[in-house]
N, C-alpha and C positions, 0 to 999 in steps of 0.2 A: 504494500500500500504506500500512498506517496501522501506525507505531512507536507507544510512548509517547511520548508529547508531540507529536509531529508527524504529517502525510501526506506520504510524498514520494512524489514522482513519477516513475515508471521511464519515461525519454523514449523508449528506443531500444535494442531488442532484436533482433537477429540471428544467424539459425543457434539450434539447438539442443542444444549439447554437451552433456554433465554437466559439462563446465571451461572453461564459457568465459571470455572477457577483461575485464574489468571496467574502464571507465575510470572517474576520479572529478574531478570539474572543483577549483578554485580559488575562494580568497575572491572574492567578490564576481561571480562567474563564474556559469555551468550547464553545463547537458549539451550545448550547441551550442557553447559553445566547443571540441570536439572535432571538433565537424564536418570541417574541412580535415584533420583526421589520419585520422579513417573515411574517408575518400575515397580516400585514400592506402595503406589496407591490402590486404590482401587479400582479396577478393570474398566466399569461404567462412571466415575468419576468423572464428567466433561473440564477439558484443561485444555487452554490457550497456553503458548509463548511465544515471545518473540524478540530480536534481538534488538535494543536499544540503539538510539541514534549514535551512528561511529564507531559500535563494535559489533562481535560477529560480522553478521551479511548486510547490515545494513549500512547507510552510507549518508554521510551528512552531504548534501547540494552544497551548500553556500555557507561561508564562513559569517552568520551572523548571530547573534543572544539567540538562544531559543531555552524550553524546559523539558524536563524527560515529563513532567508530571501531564503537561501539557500535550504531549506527544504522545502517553497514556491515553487519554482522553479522547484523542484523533483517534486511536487505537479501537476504544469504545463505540467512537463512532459510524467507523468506517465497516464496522460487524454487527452494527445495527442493534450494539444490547444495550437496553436502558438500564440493567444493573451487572454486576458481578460480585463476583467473591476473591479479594486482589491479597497476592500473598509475595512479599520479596525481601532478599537475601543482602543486605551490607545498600549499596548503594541505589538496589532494588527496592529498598525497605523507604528510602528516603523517597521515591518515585512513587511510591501507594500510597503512604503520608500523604505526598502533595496533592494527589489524585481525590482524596478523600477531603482535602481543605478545601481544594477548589469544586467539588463535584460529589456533595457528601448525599446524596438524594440518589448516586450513582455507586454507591460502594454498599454492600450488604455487611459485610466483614472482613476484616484484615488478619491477615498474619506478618508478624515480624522476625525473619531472620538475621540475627547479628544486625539489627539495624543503623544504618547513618542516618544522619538527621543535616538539613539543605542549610546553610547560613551558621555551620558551626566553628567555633572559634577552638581551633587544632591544640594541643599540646605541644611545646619545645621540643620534645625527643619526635613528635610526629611532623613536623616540618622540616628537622633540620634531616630526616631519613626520605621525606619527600623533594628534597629540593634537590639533593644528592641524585636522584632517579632524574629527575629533569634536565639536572645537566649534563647526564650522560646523553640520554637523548637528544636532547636540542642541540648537541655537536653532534649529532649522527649516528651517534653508537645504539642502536636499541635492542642489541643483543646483550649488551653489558647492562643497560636498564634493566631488561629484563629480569638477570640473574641477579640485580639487588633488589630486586620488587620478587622475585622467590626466595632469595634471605631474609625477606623484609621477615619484622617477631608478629606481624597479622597475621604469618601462616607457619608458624614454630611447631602446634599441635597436629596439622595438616600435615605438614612435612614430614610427621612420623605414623603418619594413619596408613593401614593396607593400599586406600587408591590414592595415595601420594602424585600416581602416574596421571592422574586427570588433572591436578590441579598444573602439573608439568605442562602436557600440554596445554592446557586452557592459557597459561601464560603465552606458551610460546606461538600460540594462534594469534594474540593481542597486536596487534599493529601498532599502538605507542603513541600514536595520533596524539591523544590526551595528554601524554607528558609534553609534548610538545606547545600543544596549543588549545583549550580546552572552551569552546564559546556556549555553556553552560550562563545561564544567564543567572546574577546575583541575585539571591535571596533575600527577602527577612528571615530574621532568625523564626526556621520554625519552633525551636523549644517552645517560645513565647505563646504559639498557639496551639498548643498540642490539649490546651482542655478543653479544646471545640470538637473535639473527633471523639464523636458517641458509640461509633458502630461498635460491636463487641471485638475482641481482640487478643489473640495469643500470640505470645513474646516469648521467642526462642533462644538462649544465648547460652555461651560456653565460660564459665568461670576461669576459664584460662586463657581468654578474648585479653586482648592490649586494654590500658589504659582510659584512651580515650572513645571505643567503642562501648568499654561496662558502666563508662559514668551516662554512656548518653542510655542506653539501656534503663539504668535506674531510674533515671528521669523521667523515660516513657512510663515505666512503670508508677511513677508516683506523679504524675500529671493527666494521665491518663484513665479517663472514669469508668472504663471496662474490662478492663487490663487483667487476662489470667497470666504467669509467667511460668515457662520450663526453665531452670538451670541446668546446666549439664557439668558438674565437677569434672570430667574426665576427657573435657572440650574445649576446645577456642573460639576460633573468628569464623572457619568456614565448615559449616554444622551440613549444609549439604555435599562435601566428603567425605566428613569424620561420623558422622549421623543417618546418615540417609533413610533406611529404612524406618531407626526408631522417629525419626521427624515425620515421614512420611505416615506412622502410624498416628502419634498426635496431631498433624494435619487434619487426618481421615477421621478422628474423633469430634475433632473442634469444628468440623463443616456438619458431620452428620447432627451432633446438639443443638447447630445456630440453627440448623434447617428443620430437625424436630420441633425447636423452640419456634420459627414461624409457622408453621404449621397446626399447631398446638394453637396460636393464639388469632390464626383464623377460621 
C-alpha cells in the first residue's frame, strides 16, 4: 500500500475478521521478526503485519517528517477496519501508543512488548552507545554499525537465547538508513499523555531489559489505567526471541478475555 511519503508492505495477513490482531515489529526489525510468535498462536487467530516505513520491504519516497503512528492508521485504512486489536514490540510499542492517542475509537486493545515511548529523553550511557553507531554509519561503514548495534547491552539476554541466529540476521537484513538519517517527525513527550489510553492492556517486559526501557515500562504501568503487567526474570529487551511461545500464549489469553469480556457485555 502507498502512504504519503512511503510504500509499505503488508507481509502477512491471516483470517478475515473486521478486528483483527495487528503486530508491528521494532527498530531496525520487520515483519518476520514475529515469525516465532505467529507460530505460537493460535491457528484461527486473524493477524496483520507489516513492515514499517524504511525497514524491511518497505520504502520511504521522500525524505520529509512523517509518523509510524500515522502510517499505522493509513494502514487501518487502506484495509478498510474500523477497529483492531494492535500489539508491538520496543519501537513497535511506541507506534500502537500513538495509534491509540491519535485514533482511540480505532484501537480495541493493546499489547506492549518491551515498549518505547515517542518524545523520550534517553539516558547518558544510551546516547553516548547511540551516537557511537551513527558515526560509524554516517562514514559509510554499516557493517561495523551493525556489529555494535548487536553488542549493543539491549540484546545481552538475546545474545544468549537458543534463536540468537534470528536476531543475527534481523540485524544484518537492517539497511542503516536510520543511523544515518532518521525523518521520524518530533514528538511531544508521550509519557505526559499516556492517562488518556483507556483501552485494556498487557505489558510485556524482561527484568533484565536496559535501563532506560524498564523505567519507561514502569511508567506505563503506573500511568496507565488498565494496565495488566508480565515480568519475565529470566528476560530482556527482545521477548519475541527469548519468549516467543510463552508470549504468544499470554497474547492468546489476553485477546481471548478482552473478547469474552465484549461479548459478555453485549
Amino acid at each position: 500500500m502507498n502512504t504519503e511519503g512511503a510504500r509499505l508492505i503488508g507481509g502477512h495477513r491471516r483470517g478475515s475478521s473486521s478486528t483483527p490482531f495487528i503486530l508491528v515489529h521494532g527498530f531496525g526489525g520487520s515483519r518476520h521478526d514475529w515469525t516465532p510468535v505467529i507460530e505460537a498462536l493460535p491457528p484461527d487467530l486473524p493477524i496483520i503485519t507489516y513492515d514499517q516505513r524504511g525497514f524491511g520491504d518497505s520504502e520511504p519516497v521522500k525524505d520529509s517528517p512523517f509518523s509510524h503512528a500515522d502510517d499505522l492508521v493509513a494502514v487501518l485504512d487502506h484495509l478498510g477496519l474500523e477497529r483492531a486489536d494492535l500489539c508491538g514490540v520496543s519501537l513497535g510499542g511506541a507506534t500502537v501508543l500513538g495509534c491509540a492517542l491519535l485514533t482511540p475509537h480505532r484501537v480495541r486493545s493493546l499489547a506492549l512488548v518491551s515498549p518505547m515511548l515517542a518524545g523520550w529523553s534517553w539516558s547518558p550511557e544510551w546516547i553516548e552507545l547511540w551516537k557511537a553507531i551513527g558515526r560509524r554509519a554516517r562514514a559509510g561503514d554499516i557493517e561495523s554499525a551493525r556489529s555494535l548495534w548487536w553488542e549493543h547491552p539491549l540484546f545481552a539476554s538475546a545474545r544468549k537465547s537458543p534463536r540468537c541466529e534470528d536476531l543475527r540476521r534481523s540485524i544484518a537484513a537492517f539497511s542503516g538508513r536510520q543511523w544515518v538519517q532518521d525523518n521520524q517527525r518530533e514528538e511531544f513527550p508521550m509519557l505526559e499523555r499516556l492517562h488518556g489510553i483507556t483501552q485494556p492492556t498487557l505489558l510485556l517486559t524482561g527484568e533484565q531489559d536496559v535501563f532506560d526501557f524498564r523505567l519507561k515500562a514502569d511508567l506505563i504501568d503506573a500511568s496507565m489505567p488498565h494496565v495488566s503487567r508480565i515480568d519475565y526474570p529470566d528476560a530482556g529487551h527482545m521477548l519475541v526471541i527469548e519468549k516467543p511461545t510463552e508470549i504468544a500464549g499470554e497474547l492468546a489469553s489476553f485477546l481471548q478475555s478482552e473478547r469474552s469480556a465484549k461479548s459478555d457485555a453485549t
